[in-house]
C-alpha positions in Angstrom: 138.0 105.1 99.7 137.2 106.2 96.1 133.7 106.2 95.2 131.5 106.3 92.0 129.1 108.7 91.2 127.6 109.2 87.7 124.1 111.3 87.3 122.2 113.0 84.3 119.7 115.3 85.0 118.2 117.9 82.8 117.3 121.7 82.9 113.5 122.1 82.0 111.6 124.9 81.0 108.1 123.6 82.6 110.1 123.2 86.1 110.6 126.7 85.6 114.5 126.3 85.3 116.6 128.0 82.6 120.2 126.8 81.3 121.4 130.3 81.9 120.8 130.4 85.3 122.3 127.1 85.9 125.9 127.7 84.2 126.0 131.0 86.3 125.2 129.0 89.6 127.6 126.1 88.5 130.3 128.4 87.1 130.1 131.3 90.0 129.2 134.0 87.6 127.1 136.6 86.5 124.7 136.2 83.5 122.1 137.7 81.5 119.0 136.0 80.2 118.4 137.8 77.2 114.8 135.8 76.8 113.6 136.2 80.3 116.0 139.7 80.8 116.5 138.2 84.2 120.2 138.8 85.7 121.4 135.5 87.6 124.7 136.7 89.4 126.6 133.9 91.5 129.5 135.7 91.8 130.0 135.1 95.8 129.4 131.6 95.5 132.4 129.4 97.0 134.2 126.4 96.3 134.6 126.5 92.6 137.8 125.8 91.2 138.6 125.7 87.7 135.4 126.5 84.9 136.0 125.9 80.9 134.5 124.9 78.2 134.6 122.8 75.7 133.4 122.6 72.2 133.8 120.9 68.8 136.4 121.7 66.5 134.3 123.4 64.0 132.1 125.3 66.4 132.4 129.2 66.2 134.2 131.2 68.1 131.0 132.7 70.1 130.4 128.7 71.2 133.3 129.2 74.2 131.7 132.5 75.4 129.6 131.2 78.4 126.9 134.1 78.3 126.1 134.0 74.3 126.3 129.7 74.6 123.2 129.6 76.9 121.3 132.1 76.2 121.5 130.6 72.0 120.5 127.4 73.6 117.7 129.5 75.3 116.6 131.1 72.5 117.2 127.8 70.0 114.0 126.0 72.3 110.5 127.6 71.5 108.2 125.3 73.5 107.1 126.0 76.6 108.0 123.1 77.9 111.6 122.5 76.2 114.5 120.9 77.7 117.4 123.8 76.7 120.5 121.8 79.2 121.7 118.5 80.4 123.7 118.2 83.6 126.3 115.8 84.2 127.4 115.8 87.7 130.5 113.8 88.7 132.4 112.4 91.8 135.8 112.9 91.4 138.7 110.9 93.4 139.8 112.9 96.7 143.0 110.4 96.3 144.5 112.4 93.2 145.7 115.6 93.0 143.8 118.8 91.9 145.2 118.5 88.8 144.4 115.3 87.8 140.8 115.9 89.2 140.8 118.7 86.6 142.0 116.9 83.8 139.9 113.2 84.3 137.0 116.1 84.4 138.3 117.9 81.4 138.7 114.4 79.5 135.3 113.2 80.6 133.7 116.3 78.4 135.9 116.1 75.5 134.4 112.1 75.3 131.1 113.6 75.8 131.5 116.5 72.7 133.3 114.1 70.5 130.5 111.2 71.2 127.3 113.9 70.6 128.6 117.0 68.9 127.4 119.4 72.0 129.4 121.8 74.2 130.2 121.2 77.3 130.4 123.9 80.1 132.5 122.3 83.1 132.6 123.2 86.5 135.0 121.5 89.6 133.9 122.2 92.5 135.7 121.5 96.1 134.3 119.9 99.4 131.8 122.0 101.1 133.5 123.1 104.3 131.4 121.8 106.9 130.5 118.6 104.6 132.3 115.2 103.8 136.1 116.7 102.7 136.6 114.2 100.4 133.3 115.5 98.3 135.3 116.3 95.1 132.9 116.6 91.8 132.1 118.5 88.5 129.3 119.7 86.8 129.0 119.2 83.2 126.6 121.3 81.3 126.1 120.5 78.1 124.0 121.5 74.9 120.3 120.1 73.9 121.7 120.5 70.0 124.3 119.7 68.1 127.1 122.4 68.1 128.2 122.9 63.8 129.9 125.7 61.9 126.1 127.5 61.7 125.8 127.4 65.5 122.9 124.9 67.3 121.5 122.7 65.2 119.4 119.2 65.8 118.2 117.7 69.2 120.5 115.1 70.5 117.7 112.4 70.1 119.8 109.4 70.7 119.9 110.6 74.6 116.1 111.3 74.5 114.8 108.5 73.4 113.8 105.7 75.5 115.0 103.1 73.3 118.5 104.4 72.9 119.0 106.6 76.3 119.2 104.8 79.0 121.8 102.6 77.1 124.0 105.7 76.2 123.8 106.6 79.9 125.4 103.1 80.4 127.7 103.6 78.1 128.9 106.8 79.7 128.9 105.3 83.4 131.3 102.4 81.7 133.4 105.0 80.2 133.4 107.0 83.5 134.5 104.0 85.8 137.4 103.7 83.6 138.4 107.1 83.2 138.3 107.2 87.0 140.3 104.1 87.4 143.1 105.1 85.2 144.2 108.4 87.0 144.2 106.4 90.1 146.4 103.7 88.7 148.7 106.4 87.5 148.5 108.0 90.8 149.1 104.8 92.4 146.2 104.2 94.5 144.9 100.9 94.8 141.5 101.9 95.4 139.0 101.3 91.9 135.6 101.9 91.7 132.6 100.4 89.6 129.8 101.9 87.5 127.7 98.7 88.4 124.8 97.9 91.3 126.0 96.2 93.9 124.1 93.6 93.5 125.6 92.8 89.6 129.5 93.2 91.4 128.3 90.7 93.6 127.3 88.3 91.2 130.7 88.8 89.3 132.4 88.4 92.2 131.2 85.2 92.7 131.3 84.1 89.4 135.3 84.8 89.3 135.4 82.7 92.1 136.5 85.8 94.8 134.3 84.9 97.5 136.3 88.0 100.1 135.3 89.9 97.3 131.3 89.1 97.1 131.6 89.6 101.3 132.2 92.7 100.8 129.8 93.8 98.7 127.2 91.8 100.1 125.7 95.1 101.6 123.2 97.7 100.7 123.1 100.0 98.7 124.1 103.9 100.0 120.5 106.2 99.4 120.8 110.0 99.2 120.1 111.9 102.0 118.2 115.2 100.4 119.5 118.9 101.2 117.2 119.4 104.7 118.6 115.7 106.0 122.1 116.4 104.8 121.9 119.9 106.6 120.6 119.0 109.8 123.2 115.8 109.7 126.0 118.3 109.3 124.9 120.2 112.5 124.5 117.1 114.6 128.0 116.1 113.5 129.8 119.8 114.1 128.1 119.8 117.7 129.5 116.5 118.3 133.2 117.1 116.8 132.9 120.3 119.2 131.4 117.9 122.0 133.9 115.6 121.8 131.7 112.8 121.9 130.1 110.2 119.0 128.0 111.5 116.3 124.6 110.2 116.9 122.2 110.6 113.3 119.3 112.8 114.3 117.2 112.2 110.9 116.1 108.5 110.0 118.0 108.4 106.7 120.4 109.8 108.4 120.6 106.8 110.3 120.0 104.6 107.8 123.2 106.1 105.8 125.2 106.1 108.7 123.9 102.1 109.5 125.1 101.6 105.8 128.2 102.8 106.1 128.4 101.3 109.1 128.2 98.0 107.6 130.0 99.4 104.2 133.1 99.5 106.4 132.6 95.9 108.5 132.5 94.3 105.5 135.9 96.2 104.3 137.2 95.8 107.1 136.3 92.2 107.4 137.8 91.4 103.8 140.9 92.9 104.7 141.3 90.6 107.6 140.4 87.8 105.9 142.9 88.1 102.9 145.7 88.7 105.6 144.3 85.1 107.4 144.1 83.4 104.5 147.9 84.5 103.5 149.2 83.9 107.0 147.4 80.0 106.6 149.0 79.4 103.4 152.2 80.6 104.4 152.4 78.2 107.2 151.1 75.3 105.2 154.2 76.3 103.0 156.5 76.3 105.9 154.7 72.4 106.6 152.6 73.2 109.8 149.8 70.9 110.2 146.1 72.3 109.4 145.3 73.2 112.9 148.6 74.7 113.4 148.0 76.8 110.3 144.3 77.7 111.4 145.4 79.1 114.7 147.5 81.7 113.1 145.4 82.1 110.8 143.0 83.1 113.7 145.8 85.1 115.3 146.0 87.2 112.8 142.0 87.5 112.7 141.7 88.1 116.4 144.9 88.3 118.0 144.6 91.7 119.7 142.4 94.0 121.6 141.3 95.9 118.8 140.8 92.8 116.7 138.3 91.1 119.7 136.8 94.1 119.3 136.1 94.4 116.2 135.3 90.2 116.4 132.3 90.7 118.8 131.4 93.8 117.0 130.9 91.8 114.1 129.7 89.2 115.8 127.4 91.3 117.3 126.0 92.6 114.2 126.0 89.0 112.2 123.5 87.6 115.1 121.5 90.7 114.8 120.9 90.4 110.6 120.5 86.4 111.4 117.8 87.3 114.2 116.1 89.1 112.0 116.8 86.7 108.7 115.1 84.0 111.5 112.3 85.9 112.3 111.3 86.5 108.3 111.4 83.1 108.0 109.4 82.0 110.8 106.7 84.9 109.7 106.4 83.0 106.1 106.3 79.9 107.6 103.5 81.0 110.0 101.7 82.7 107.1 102.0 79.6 104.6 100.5 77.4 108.3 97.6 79.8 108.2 97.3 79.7 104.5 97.3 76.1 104.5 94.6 76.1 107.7 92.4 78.9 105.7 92.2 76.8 102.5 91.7 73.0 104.5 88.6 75.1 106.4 86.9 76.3 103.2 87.4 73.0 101.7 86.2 71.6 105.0 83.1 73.6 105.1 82.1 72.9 101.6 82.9 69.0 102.2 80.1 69.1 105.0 77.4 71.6 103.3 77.5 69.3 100.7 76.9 66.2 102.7 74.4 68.0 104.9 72.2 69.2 102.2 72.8 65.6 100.6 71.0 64.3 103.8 68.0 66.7 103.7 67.5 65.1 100.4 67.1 61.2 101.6 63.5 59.9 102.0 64.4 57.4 105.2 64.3 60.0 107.9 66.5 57.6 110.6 69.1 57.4 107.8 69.6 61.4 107.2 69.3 61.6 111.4 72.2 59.1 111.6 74.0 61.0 108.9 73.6 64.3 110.1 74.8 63.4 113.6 78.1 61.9 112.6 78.9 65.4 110.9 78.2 67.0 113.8 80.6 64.9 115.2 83.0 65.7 112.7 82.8 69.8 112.7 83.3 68.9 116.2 86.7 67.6 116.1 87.5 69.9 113.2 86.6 73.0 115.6 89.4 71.3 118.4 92.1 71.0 115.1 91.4 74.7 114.2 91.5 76.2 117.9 87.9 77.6 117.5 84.4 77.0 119.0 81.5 74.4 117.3 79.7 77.7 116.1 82.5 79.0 113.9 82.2 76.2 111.9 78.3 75.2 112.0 77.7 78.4 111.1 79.3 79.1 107.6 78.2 74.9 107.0 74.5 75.7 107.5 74.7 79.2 105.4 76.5 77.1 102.4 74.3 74.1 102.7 71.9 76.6 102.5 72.9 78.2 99.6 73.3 74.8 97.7 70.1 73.8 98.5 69.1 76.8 96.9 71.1 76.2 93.6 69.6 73.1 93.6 65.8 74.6 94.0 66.7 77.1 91.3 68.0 74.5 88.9 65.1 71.9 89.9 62.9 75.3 89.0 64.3 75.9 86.0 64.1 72.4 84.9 60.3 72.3 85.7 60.1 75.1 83.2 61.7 74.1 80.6 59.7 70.9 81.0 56.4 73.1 80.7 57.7 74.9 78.1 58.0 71.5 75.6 54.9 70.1 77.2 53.1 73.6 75.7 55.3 73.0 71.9 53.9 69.5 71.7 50.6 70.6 72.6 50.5 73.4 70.3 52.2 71.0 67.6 49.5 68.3 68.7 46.5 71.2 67.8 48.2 72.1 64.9 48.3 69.1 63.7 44.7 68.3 64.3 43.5 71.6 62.6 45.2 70.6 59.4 43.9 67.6 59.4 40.2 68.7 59.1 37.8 68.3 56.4 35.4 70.8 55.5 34.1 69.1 52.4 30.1 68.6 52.2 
């Protein structure tokens, strides 16, 4: 099954990584970095296959010479902190021939030279030999800097910049997709892959109408597993290829990659079947069998053997297992939104009888407040029974708010008083003042 893989990642000085040393380790050689004079020799590294590289038409000749191209980008960066590389790695199809794998990598940098003006050092590198054998991919290091006539010249900006890089990336994943699926059209696979998320092939899918389509891709998405995973993943599968028994994940992403894939190939599997069904129905519509007639072949060829039940309650296995689970997040929410809903009717209920308690400390007719207040007893009463909870769990939060509003009303009744006494004291004063000018001293 051919599958897509596109990422960008960059060599940084402040991560304490050098471009030098990484085209040695990509390309399997030995080289010198002439700013650091640090050797970096790779020469017993396996599993590379072809290493070029490619440059612009007027770069000079030193441009193709692996050792003087990185240590000039090297010695072109001056901060401390300076990006000198950019890595493009690659998954390349396992269904076309080494060749062809060469070439679609070859192409792939030529787009990316043409499109930015850098150079691009590639590296193919096979399989690891106790990994997934179908693990084809390149490395692509390129330039920081334009490549001209003079040698290194200006940052590639338009990939730094967050307006304008993550939309070249997309461009280049487009571009990639398509490369890909041409050399497997000319090799006559029928396997394609896509650049998008899941999640947008989906919706595409469904939009075109090819509901087997959106089944299939109705799934999550594959996560990495990291080096120390992926290591001890390989061990558990070598010891039980030598066991003879089932490889069991030992790691949880391991198990959580091998679930995914899991599903990954249900769901293939599943659209398969169902393409054949739906072609065996038609057929026998064509050939004027009635609708049942054509659904029980069509079921046939669903579920007509051993290996087919299998699969069936496999699936069917797995469908009530995601639907459990789809049940019980539902029936969580619902619970949450009923004690939600209870919380909020409480609060409102406790601040409904505060108010009316505090309402009845207020009324001069003492029977009349009595009365009062003993029907809202009777009331938190019967709201205690519709909540599940005692009489106290309820008085209590009602007497410490009717408490508090009696309080607020104190404060404001206070404050009232005081402002009252304050314009009492202006017309006073006014009153004296008035009186004082109104005097006569005359003899």
């Amino acid at each position: 099954m051919a599958s897509y893989h596109l990422s960008v990642k960059t060599v940084k000085r402040s991560a304490g990584r050098t471009a030098t040393a990484a085209a040695a380790y990509r390309a399997g050689e030995r080289l010198l970095c002439e700013r650091e004079g640090r050797l970096h020799d790779y020469t017993r590294k396996q599993g590379i296959g072809e290493v070029f590289i490619v440059t612009p038409s007027d770069a000079p000749d030193w441009a193709s010479d692996r050792t003087a191209l990185w240590n000039s980008a090297e010695t072109a960066e001056t901060r401390r902190n300076s990006v000198t590389a950019r890595e493009w790695e690659l998954a390349l199809p396992a269904e076309v021939s080494d060749a062809d794998r060469v070439e679609l990598a070859r192409g792939f940098a030529e787009a990316l030279v043409t499109r930015y003006g850098v150079v691009a050092d590639v590296a193919v590198h096979a399989p690891h030999r106790e990994g997934d054998q179908r693990n084809h991919h390149a490395h692509i290091l390129t330039t920081t800097r334009q490549m001209g006539p003079e040698g290194l010249g200006a940052k590639t900006r338009i990939l730094d910049a967050a307006k304008t890089g993550g939309g070249e990336i997309e461009e280049m994943r487009g571009l990639w997709a398509q490369m890909q699926n041409q050399v497997l059209e000319r090799a006559g696979q029928e396997e394609r892959v896509d650049h998008r998320s899941l999640e947008d092939q989906r919706a595409a899918a469904l939009e075109c109408g090819d509901d087997l389509a959106a089944i299939a891709l109705d799934r999550e998405p594959e996560i990495k597993l990291g080096p120390a995973a992926n290591m001890m993943e390989r061990r558990a599968m070598r010891a039980a290829d030598q066991a003879g028994i089932a490889y069991e994940p030992v790691t949880e992403r391991g198990a959580q990659v091998h679930a995914i894939r899991q599903q990954r190939d249900m769901l293939a599997e599943l659209r398969i079947r169902l393409e054949r069904a739906r072609e065996v129905y038609r057929e026998a519509r064509e050939q004027e069998a009635s609708r049942a007639r054509a659904a029980v072949e069509a079921a046939k060829s669903l579920f007509g053997s051993s290996a087919s039940e299998e699969f069936a309650e496999g699936f069917r296995q797995e469908w009530q297992r995601q639907e459990d689970q789809r049940q019980r997040e539902i029936e969580q929410a619902r619970e949450a939104e009923r004690l939600e809903h209870l919380e909020a009717e409480r609060l409102a209920f406790i601040e409904r009888v505060a108010q009316a308690w505090e309402a009845t400390r207020q009324l001069e007719d003492a029977d009349l407040a009595k009365a009062r207040q003993e029907a809202l007893v009777v009331q938190v009463g019967q709201a205690a029974v519709r909540h599940g909870v005692v009489f106290k769990d309820l008085a209590t939060p009602i007497n410490a708010r009717a408490n508090e509003i009696r309080d607020e009303r104190l404060e404001v009744e206070r404050t009232r008083e005081l402002e009252r006494q304050r314009e009492l004291e202006k017309e006073r004063e006014a009153a004296a003042r008035t009186r004082d000018d109104g005097m006569d001293f005359g003899l």
